[in-house]
C-alpha positions as CSV (number, residue, x, y, z in Angstrom):
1,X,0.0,0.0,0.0
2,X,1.4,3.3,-0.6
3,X,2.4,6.1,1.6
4,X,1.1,9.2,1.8
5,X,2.7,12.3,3.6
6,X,0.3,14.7,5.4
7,X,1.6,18.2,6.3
8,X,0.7,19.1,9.7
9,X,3.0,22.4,9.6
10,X,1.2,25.3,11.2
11,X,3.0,28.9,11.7
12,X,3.7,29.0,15.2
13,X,3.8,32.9,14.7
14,X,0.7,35.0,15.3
15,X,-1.7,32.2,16.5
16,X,-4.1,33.1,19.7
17,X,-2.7,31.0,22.4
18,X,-4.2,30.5,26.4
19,X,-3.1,32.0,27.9
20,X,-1.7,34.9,26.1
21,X,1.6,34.4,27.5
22,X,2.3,31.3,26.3
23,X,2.2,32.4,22.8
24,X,5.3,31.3,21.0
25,X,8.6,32.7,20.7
26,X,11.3,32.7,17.8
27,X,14.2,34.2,17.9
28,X,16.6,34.2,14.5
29,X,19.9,34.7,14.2
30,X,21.6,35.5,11.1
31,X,25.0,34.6,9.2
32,X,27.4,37.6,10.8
33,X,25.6,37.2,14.3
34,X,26.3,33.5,15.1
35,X,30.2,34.0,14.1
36,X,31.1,34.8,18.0
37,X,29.6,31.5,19.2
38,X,30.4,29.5,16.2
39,X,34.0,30.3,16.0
40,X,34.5,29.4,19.4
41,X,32.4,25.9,19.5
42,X,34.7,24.9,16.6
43,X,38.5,26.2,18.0
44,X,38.4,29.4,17.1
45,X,38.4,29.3,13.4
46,X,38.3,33.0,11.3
47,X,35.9,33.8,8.9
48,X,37.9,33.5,6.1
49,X,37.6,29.5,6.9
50,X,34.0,29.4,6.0
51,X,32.5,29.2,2.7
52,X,31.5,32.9,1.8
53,X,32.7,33.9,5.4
54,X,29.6,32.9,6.5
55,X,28.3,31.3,9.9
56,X,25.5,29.2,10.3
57,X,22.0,31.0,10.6
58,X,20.0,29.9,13.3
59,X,16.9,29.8,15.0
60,X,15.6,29.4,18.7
61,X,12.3,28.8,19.1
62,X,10.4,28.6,22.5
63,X,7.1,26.7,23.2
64,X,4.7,25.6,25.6
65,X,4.2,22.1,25.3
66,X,0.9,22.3,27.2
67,X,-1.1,25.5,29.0
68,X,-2.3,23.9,32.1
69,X,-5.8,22.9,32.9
70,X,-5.6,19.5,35.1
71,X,-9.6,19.7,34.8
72,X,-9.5,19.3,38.7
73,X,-7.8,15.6,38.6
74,X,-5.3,14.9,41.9
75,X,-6.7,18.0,43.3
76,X,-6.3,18.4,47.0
77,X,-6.0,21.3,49.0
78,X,-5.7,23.4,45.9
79,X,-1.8,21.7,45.7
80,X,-0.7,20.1,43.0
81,X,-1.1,16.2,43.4
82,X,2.9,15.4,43.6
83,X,3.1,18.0,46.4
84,X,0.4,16.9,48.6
85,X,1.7,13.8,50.5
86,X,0.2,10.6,50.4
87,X,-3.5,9.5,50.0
88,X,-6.1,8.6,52.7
């Protein structure tokens, strides 16, 4: 049977999120901004080593893998369930 690739890619930029501060974050860095860290992670080489005296761009991207909501499961006390000592 063949395979069939489904694209699940959605822009993690822009997107309502809840809450609001766990929306997303990317941060890029470019060609001549990486050189610093890149030149020192491979033994100080100069730009003159790399192909069109270019670094490596990059990107950090920051997520929430989940915004809360136990839906009142392990509840006691109002504590979180690993916090509150052992069941009755």
């Amino acid at each position: 049977m063949p395979r069939r690739f489904i694209g699940l890619t959605v822009s993690l930029e822009g997107r309502p999120t809840s809450p609001p501060n766990h929306q997303p974050r990317i941060e890029y860095t470019d060609h001549d901004a990486s050189f610093d860290a890149f030149s020192k992670a491979f033994g100080g080489m100069r730009r003159d080593d790399l192909p069109e005296c270019a670094a490596r761009a990059a990107d950090r991207t920051m997520l929430s893998a989940r915004g809360g909501g136990r839906g009142g499961r392990g509840r006691r006390a109002g504590k979180h369930p690993s916090s509150a000592g052992p069941r009755q």
